[in-house]
PDB file of N, CA, C and O in Angstrom:
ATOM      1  N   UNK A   1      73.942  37.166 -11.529  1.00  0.00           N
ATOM      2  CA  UNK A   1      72.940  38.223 -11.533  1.00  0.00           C
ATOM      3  C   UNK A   1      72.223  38.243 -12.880  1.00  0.00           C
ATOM      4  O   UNK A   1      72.751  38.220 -13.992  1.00  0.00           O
ATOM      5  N   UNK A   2      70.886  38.291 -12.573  1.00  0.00           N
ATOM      6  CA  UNK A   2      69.727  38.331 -14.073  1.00  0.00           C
ATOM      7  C   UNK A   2      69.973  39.432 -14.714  1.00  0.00           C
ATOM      8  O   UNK A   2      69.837  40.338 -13.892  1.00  0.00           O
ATOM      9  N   UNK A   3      70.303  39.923 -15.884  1.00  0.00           N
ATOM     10  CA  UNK A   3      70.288  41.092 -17.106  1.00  0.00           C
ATOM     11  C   UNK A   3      69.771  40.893 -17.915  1.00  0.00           C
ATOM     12  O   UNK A   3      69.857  39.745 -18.350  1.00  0.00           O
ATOM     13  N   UNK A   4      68.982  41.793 -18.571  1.00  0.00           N
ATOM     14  CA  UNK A   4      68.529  42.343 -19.750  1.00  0.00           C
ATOM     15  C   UNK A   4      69.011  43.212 -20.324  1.00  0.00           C
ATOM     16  O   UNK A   4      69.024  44.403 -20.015  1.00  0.00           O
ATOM     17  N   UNK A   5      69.691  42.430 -21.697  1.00  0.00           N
ATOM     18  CA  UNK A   5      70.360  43.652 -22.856  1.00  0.00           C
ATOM     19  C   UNK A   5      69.672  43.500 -23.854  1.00  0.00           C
ATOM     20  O   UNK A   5      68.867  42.596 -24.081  1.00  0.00           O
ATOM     21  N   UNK A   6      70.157  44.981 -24.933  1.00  0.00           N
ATOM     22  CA  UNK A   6      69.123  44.756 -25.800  1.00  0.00           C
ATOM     23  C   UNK A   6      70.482  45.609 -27.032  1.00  0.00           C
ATOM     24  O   UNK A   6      71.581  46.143 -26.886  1.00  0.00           O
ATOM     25  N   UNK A   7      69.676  45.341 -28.035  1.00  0.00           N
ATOM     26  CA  UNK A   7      70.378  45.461 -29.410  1.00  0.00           C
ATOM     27  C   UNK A   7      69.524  46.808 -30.200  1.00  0.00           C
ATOM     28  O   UNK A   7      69.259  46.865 -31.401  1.00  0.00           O
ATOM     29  N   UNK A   8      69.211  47.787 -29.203  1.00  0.00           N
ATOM     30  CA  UNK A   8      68.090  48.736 -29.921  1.00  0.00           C
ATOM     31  C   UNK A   8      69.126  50.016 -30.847  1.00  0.00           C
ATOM     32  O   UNK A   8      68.743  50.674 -31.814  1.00  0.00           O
ATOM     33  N   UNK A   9      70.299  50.066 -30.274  1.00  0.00           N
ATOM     34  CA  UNK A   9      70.994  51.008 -31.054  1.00  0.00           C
ATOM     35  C   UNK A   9      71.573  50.171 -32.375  1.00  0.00           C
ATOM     36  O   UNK A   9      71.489  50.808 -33.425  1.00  0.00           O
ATOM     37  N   UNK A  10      72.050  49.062 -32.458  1.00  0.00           N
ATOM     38  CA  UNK A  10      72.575  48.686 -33.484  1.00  0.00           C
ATOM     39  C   UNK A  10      71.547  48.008 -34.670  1.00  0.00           C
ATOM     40  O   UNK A  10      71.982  47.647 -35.764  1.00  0.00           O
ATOM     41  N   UNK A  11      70.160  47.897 -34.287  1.00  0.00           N
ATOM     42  CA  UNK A  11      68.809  47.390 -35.138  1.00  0.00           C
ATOM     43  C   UNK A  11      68.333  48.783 -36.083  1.00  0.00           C
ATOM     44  O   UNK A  11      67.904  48.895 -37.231  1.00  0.00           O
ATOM     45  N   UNK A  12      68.668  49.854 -34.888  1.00  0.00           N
ATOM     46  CA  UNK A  12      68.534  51.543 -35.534  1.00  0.00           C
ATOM     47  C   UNK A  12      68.952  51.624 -36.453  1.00  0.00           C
ATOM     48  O   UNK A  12      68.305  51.838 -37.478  1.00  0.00           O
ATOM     49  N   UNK A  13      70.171  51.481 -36.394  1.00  0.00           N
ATOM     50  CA  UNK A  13      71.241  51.563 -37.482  1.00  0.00           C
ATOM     51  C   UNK A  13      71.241  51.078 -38.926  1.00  0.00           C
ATOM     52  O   UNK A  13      71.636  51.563 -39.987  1.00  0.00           O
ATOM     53  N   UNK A  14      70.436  49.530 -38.441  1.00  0.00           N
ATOM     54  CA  UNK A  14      70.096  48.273 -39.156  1.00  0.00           C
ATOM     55  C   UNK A  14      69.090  49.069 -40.171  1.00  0.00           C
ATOM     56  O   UNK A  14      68.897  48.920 -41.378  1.00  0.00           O
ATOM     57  N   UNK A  15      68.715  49.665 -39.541  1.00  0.00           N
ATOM     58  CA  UNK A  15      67.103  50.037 -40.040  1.00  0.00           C
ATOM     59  C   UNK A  15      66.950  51.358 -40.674  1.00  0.00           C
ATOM     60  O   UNK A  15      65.906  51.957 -40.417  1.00  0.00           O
ATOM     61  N   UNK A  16      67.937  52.005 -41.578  1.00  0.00           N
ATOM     62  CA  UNK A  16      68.344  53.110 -42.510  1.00  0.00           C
ATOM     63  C   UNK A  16      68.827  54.251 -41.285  1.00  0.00           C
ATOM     64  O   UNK A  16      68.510  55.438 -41.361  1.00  0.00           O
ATOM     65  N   UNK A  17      69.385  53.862 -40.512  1.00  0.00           N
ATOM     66  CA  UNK A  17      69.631  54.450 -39.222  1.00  0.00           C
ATOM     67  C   UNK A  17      68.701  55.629 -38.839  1.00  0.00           C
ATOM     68  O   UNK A  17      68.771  56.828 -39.106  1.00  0.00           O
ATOM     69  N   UNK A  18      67.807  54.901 -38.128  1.00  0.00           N
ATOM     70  CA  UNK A  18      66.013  55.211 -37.609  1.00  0.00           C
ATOM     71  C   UNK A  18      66.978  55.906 -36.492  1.00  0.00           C
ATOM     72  O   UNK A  18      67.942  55.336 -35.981  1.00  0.00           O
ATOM     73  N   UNK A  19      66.550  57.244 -36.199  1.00  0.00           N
ATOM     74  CA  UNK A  19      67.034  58.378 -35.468  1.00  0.00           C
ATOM     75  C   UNK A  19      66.299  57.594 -33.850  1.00  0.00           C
ATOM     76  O   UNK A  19      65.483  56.673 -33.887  1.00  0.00           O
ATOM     77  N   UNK A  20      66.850  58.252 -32.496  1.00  0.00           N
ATOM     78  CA  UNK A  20      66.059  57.809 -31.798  1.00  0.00           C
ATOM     79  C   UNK A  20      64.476  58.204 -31.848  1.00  0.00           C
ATOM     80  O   UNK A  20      63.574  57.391 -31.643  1.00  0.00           O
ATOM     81  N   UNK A  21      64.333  59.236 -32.076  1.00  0.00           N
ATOM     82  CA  UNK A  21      62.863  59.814 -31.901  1.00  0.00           C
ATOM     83  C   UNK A  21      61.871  59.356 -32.732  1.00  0.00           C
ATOM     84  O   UNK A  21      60.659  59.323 -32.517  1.00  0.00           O
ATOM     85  N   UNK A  22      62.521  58.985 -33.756  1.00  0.00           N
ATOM     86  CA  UNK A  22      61.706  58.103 -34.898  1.00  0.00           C
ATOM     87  C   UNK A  22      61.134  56.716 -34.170  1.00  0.00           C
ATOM     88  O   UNK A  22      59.967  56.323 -34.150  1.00  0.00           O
ATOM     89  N   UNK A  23      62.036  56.242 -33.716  1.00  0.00           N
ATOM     90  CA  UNK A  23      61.953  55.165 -32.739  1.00  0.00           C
ATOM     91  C   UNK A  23      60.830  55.036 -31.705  1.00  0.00           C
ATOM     92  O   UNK A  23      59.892  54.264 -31.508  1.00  0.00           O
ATOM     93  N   UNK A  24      61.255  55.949 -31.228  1.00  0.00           N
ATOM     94  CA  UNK A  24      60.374  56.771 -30.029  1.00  0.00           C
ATOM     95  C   UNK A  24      59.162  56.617 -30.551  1.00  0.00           C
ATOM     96  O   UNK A  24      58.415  55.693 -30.228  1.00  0.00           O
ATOM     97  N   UNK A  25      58.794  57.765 -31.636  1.00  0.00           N
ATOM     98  CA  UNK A  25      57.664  57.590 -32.123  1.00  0.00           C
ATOM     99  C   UNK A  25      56.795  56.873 -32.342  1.00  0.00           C
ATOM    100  O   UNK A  25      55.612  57.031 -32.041  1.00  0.00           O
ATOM    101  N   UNK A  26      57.515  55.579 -33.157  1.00  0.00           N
ATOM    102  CA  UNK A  26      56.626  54.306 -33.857  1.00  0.00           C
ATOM    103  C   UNK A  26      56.124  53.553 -32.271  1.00  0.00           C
ATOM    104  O   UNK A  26      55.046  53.092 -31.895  1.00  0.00           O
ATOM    105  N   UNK A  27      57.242  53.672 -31.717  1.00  0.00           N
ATOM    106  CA  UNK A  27      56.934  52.485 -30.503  1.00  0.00           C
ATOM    107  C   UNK A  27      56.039  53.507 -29.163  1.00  0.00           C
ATOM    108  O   UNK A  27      55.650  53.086 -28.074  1.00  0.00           O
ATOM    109  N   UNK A  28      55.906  54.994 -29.747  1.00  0.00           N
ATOM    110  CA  UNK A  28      54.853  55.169 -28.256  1.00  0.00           C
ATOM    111  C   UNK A  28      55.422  55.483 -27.372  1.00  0.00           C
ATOM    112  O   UNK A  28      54.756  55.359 -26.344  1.00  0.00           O
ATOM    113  N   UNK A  29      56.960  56.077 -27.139  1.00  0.00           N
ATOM    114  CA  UNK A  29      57.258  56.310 -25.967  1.00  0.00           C
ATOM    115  C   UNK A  29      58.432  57.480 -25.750  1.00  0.00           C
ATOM    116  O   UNK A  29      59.079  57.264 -26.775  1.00  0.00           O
ATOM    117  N   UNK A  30      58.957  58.306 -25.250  1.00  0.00           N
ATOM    118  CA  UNK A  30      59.621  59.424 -25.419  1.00  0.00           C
ATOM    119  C   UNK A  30      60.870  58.870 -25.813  1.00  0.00           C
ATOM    120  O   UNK A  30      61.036  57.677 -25.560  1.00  0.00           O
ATOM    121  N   UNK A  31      62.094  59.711 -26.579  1.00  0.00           N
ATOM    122  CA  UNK A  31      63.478  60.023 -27.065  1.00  0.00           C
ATOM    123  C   UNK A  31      64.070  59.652 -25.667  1.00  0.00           C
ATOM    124  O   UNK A  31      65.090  58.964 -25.709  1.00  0.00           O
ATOM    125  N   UNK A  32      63.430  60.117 -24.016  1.00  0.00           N
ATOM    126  CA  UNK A  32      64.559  59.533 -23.313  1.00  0.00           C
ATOM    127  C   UNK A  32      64.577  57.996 -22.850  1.00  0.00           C
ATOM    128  O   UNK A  32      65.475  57.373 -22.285  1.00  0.00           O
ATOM    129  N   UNK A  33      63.346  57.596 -23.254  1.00  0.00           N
ATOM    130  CA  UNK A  33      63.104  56.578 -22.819  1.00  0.00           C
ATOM    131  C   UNK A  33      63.838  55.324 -23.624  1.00  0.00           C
ATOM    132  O   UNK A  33      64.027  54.212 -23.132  1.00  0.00           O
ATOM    133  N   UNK A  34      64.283  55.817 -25.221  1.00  0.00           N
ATOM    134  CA  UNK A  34      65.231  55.209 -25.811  1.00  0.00           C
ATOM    135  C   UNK A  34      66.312  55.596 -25.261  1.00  0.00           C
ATOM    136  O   UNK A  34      66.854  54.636 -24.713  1.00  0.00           O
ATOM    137  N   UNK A  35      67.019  56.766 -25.118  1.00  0.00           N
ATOM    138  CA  UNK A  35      68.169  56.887 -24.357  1.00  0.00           C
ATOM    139  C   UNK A  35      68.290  56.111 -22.998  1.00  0.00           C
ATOM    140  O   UNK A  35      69.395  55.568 -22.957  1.00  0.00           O
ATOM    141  N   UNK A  36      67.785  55.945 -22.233  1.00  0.00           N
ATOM    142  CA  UNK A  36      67.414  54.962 -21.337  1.00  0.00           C
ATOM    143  C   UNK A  36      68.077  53.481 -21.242  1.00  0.00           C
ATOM    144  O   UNK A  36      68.987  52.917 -20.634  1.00  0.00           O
ATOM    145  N   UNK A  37      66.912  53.143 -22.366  1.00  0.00           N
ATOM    146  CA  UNK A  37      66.911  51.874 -22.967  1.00  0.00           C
ATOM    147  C   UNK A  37      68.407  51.145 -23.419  1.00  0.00           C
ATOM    148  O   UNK A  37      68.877  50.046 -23.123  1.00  0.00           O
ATOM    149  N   UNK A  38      69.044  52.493 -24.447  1.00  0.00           N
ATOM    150  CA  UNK A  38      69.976  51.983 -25.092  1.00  0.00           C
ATOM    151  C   UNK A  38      71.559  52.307 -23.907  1.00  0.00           C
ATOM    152  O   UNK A  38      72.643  51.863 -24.286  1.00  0.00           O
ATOM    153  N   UNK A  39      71.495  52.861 -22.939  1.00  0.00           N
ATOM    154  CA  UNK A  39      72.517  52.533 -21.985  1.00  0.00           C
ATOM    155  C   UNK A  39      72.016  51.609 -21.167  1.00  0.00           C
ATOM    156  O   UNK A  39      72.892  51.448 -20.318  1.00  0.00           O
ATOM    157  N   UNK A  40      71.246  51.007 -20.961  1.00  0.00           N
ATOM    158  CA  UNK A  40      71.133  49.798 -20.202  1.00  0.00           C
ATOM    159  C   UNK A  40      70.204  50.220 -18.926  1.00  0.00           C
ATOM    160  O   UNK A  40      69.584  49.374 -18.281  1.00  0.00           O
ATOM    161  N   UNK A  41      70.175  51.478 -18.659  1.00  0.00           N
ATOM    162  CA  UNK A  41      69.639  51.861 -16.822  1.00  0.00           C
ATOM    163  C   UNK A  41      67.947  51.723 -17.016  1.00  0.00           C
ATOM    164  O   UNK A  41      67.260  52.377 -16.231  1.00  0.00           O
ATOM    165  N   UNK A  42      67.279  50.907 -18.021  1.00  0.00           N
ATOM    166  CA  UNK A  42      65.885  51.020 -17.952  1.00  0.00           C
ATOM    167  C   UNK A  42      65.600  49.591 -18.220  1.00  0.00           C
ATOM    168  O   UNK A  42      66.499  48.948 -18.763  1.00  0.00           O
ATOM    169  N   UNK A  43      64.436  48.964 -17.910  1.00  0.00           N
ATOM    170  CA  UNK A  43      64.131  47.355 -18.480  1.00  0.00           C
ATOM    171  C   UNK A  43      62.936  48.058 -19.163  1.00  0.00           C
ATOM    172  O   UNK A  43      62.366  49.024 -18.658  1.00  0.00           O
ATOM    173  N   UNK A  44      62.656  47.597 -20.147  1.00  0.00           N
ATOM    174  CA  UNK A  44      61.025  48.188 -20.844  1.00  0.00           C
ATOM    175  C   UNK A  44      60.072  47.354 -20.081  1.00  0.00           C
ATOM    176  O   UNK A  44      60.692  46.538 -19.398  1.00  0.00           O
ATOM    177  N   UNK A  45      58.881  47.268 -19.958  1.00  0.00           N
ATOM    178  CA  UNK A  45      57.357  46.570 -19.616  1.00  0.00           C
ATOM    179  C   UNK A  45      57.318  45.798 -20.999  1.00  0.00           C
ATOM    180  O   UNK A  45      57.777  46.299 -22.025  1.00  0.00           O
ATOM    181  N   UNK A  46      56.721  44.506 -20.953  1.00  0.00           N
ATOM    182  CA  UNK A  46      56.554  43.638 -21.849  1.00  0.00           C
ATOM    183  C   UNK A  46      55.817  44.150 -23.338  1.00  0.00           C
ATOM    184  O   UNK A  46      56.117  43.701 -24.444  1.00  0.00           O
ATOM    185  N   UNK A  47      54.918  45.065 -23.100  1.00  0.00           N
ATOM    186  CA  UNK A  47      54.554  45.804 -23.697  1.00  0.00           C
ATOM    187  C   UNK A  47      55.224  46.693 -24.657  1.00  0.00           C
ATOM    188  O   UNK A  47      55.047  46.676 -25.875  1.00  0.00           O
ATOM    189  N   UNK A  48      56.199  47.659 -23.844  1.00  0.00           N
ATOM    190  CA  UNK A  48      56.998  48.317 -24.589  1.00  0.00           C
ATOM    191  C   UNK A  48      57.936  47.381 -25.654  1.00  0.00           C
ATOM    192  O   UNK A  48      57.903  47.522 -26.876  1.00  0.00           O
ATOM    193  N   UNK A  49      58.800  46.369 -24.911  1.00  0.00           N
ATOM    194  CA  UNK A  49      59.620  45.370 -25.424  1.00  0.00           C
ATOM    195  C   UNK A  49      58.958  45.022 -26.882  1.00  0.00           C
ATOM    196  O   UNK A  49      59.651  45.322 -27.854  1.00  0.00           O
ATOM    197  N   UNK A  50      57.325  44.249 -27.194  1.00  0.00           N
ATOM    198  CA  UNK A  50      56.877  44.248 -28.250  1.00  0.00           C
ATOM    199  C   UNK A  50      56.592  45.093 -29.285  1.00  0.00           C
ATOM    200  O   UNK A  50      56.324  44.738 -30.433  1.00  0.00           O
ATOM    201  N   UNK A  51      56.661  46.408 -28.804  1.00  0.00           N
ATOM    202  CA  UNK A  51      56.167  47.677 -29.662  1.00  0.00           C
ATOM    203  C   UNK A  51      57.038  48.243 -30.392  1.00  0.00           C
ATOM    204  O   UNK A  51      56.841  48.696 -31.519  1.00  0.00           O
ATOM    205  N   UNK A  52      58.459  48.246 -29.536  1.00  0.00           N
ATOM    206  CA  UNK A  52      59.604  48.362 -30.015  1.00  0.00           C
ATOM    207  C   UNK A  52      60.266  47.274 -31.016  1.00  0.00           C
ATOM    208  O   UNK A  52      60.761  47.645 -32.080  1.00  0.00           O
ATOM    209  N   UNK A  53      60.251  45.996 -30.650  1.00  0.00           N
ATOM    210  CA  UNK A  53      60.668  45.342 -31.652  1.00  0.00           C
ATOM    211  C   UNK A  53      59.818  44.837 -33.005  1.00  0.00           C
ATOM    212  O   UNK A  53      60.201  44.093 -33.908  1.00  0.00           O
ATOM    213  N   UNK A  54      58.512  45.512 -32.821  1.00  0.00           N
ATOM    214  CA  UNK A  54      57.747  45.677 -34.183  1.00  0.00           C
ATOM    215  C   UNK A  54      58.254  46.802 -34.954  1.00  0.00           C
ATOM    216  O   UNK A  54      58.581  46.665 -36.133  1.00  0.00           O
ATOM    217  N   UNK A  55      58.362  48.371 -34.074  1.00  0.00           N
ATOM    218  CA  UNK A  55      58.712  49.049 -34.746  1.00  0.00           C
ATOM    219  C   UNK A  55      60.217  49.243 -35.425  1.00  0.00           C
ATOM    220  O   UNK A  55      60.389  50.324 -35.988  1.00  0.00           O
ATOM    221  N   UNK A  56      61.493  48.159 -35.427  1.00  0.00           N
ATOM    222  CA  UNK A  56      62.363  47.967 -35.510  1.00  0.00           C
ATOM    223  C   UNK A  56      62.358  46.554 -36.618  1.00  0.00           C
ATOM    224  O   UNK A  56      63.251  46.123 -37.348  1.00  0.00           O
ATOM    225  N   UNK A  57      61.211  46.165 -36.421  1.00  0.00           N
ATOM    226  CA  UNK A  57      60.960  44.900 -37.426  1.00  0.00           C
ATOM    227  C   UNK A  57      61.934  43.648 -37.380  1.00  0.00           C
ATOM    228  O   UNK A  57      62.663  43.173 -38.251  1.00  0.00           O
ATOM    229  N   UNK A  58      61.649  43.205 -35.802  1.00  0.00           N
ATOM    230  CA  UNK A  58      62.692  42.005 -35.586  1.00  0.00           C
ATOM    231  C   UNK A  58      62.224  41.479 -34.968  1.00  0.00           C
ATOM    232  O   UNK A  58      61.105  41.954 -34.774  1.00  0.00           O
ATOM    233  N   UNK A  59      62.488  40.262 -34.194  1.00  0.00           N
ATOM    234  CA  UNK A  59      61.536  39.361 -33.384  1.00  0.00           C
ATOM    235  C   UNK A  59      62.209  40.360 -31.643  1.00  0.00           C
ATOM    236  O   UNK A  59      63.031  41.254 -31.440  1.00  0.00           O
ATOM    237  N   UNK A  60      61.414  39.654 -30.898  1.00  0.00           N
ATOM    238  CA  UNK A  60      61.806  39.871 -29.514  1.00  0.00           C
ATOM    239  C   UNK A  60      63.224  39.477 -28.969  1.00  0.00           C
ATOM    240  O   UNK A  60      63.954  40.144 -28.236  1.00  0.00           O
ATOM    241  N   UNK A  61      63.403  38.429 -29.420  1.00  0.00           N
ATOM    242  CA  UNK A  61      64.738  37.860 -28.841  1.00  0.00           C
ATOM    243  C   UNK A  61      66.179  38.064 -29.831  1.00  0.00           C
ATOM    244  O   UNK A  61      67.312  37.671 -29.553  1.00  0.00           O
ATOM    245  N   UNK A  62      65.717  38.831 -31.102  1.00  0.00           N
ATOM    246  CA  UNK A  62      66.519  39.840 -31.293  1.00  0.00           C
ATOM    247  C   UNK A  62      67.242  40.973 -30.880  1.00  0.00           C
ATOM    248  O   UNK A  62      68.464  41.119 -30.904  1.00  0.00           O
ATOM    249  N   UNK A  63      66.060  42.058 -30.357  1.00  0.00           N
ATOM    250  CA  UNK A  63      66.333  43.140 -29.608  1.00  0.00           C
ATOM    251  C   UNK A  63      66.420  42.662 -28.482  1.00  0.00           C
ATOM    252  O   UNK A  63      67.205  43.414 -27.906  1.00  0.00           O
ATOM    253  N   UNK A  64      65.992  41.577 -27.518  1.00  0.00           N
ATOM    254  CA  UNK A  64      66.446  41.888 -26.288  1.00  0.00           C
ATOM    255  C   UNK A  64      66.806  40.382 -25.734  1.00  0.00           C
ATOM    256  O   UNK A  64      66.066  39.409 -25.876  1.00  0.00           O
ATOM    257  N   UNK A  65      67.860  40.376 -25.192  1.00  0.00           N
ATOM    258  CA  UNK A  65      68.688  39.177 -24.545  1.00  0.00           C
ATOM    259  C   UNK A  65      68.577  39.305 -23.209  1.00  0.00           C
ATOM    260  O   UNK A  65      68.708  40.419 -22.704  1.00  0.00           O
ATOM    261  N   UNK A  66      68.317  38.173 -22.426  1.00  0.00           N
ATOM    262  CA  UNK A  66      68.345  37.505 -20.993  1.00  0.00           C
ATOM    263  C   UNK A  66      69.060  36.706 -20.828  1.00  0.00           C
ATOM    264  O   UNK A  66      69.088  35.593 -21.353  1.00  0.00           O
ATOM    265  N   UNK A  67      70.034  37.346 -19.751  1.00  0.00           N
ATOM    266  CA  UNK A  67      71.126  36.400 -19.241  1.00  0.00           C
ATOM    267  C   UNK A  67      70.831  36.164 -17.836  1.00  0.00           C
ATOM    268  O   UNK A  67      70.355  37.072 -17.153  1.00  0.00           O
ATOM    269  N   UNK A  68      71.101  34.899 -17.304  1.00  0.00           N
ATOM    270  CA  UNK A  68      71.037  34.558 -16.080  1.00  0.00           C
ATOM    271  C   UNK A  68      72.036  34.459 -15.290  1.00  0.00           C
ATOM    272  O   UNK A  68      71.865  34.120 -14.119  1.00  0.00           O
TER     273      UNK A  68
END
């Protein structure tokens, strides 16, 4: 089965531990939508995926892993 995980809580952390909403903020999209994100029950739009890992300052395939 195809998954998408992602590394958005532990890059937070990485990142003077960037609160979710801060997160939220930079990348454009609500506090639940990181909560979401960071239990696994959401895939972002390609879009989001880039916005977020700018605002986290890492490449793409940092924050988010595809397993087949």
């Amino acid at each position: 089965m195809d998954a998408i995980k992602n590394n958005i809580r532990r890059l937070r952390f990485d990142n003077e531990e960037m609160t979710q909403q801060e997160l939220a903020n930079r990348a454009k999209c609500t506090r639940q939508t990181i909560i979401s994100l960071e239990a696994g029950k959401y895939t972002p739009s390609l879009m989001l995926a880039f916005r977020l890992s700018r605002a986290l300052g890492s490449r793409i395939e940092e924050v988010f892993e595809f397993t087949e």
